[in-house]
C-alpha positions as CSV (number, residue, x, y, z in Angstrom):
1,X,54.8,-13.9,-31.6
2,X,57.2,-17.1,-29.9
3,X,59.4,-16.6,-32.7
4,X,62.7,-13.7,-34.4
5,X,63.1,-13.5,-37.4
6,X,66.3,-12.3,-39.1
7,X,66.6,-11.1,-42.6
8,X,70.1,-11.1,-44.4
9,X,71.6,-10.1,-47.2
10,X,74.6,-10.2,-49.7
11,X,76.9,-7.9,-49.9
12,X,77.8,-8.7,-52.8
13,X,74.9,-8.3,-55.2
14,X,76.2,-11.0,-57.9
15,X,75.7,-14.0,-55.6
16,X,73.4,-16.0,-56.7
17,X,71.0,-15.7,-53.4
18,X,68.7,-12.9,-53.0
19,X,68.2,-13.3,-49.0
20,X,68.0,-15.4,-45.5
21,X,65.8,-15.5,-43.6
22,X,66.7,-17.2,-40.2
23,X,63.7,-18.2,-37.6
24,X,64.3,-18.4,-33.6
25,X,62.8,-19.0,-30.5
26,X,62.3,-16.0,-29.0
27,X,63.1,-17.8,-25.3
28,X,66.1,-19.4,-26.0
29,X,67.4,-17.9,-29.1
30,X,67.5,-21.3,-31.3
31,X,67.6,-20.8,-34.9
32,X,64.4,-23.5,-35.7
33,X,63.9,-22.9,-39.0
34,X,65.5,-20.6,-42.1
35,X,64.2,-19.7,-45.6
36,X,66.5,-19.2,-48.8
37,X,65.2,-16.8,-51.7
38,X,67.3,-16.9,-54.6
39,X,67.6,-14.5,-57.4
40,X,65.6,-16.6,-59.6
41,X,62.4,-16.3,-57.6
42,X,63.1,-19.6,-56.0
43,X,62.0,-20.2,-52.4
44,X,63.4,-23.0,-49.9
45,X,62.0,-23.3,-46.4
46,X,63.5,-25.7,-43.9
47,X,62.0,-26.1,-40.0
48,X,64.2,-27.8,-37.2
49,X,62.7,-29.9,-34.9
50,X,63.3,-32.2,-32.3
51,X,66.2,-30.3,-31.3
52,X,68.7,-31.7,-29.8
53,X,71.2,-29.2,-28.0
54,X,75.4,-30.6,-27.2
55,X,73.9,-34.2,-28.0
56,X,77.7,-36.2,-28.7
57,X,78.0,-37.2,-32.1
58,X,80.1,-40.4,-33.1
59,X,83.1,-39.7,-35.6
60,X,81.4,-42.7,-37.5
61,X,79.1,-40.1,-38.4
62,X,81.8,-37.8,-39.7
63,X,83.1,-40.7,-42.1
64,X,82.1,-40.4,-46.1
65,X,81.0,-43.4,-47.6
66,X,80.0,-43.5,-51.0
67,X,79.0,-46.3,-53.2
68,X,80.8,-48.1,-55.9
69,X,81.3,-46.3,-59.1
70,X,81.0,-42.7,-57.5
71,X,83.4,-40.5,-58.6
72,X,84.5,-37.3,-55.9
73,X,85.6,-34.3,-57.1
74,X,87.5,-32.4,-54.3
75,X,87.6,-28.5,-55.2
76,X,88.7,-27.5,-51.9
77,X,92.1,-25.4,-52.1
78,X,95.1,-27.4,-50.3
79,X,97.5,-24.2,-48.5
């Protein structure tokens, strides 16, 4: 009853996820937890807590460090 939930879907029926489900406060309209079904029958819940709303995050944070002997592939698309 304290909580929305929100059921999407693809458009596009060859992705590989069936649906998302989003959970909310019903108060304050934070998203606390979600749920992924895929189209293999797979299910992945995650719940948020200890919410932290416009806390400041360092850009240490922000800075990928991987260990020796990792190799990055970078897929993104430069313009």
């Amino acid at each position: 009853d304290k909580n929305i939930l929100v059921s999407l879907v693809p458009k596009n029926a060859e992705q590989g996820l069936a649906r998302l489900i989003l959970q909310a406060n019903k108060k304050n309209y934070q998203i606390t937890g979600s749920t992924v079904y895929d189209k293999l029958g797979n299910k992945t819940t995650i719940r948020f807590n200890q919410i932290q709303v416009n806390k400041k995050i360092s850009e240490e944070q922000f800075q990928l460090k991987t260990p020796p002997g990792v190799e990055i592939l970078d897929y993104t698309q430069t313009p």
